[in-house]
C-alpha positions, 0 to 999 in steps of 0.5 A, spaced: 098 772 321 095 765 323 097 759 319 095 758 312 090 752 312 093 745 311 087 743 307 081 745 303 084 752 300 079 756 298 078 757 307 080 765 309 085 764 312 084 772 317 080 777 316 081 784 318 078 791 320 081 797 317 078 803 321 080 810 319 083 814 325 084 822 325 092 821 329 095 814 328 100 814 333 095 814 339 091 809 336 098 804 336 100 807 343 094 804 345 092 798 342 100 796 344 101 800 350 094 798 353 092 792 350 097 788 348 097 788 341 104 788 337 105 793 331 108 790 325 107 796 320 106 804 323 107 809 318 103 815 319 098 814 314 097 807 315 098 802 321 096 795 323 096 791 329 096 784 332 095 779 338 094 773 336 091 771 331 087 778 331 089 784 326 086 791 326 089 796 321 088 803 321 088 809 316 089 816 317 084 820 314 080 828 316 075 824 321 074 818 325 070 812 322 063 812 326 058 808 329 065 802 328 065 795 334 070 790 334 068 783 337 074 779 339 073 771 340 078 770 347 079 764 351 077 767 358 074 774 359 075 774 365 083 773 365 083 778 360 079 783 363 083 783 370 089 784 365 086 790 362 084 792 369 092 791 372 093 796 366 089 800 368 085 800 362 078 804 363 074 797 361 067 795 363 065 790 367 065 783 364 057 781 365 054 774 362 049 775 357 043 772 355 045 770 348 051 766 351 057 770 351 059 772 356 064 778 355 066 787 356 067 792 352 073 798 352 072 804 348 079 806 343 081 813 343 077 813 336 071 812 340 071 805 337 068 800 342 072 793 342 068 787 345 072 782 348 068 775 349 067 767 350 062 762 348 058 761 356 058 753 357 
């Protein structure tokens, strides 16, 4: 969980998508195994995943949530891809896009698609 603010109270502190998933435990593998993320709660209704400062929570249930992406924010995508690479994660290429991102992509077990980018400067 990122620090609470030291000013100005009414700022979110985090947000977090909740994506219901068909099996949890895969999806946690996943994440954890090949991305890098910590599992601080699994039960198998219910899991939430960190790295960083960014979460994830999944939720069982008798289909996989649809047409769902996730963008993370991350200081170099380069670097992260070329981990995700040593993992042998199936992860698109990183590309710099026309609107100032430059960024890749890698798609969950659940078919989410999570894009991982930084600001071009």
């Amino acid at each position: 969980m990122p620090q609470e603010p030291t000013s100005e109270p009414i700022h979110i502190i985090q947000g977090a998508a909740v994506i219901q998933v068909t099996d949890i435990a895969p999806t946690v593998r996943f994440y954890r195994d090949l991305l890098g993320f910590s599992c601080d709660f699994q039960d198998v209704k219910y899991a939430v995943v960190w790295r960083d400062n960014a979460a994830v929570h999944f939720r069982k249930g008798p289909t996989k949530s649809t047409e769902v992406e996730l963008f993370f924010w991350v200081k170099d995508a380069d670097i992260l891809h070329a981990e995700f690479m040593s993992k042998g994660v199936p992860a698109g290429e990183v590309e710099s896009q026309p609107y100032g991102i430059r960024d890749f992509s890698v798609t969950d077990p659940n078919g989410v698609k999570i894009v991982f980018g930084h600001d071009l400067e």
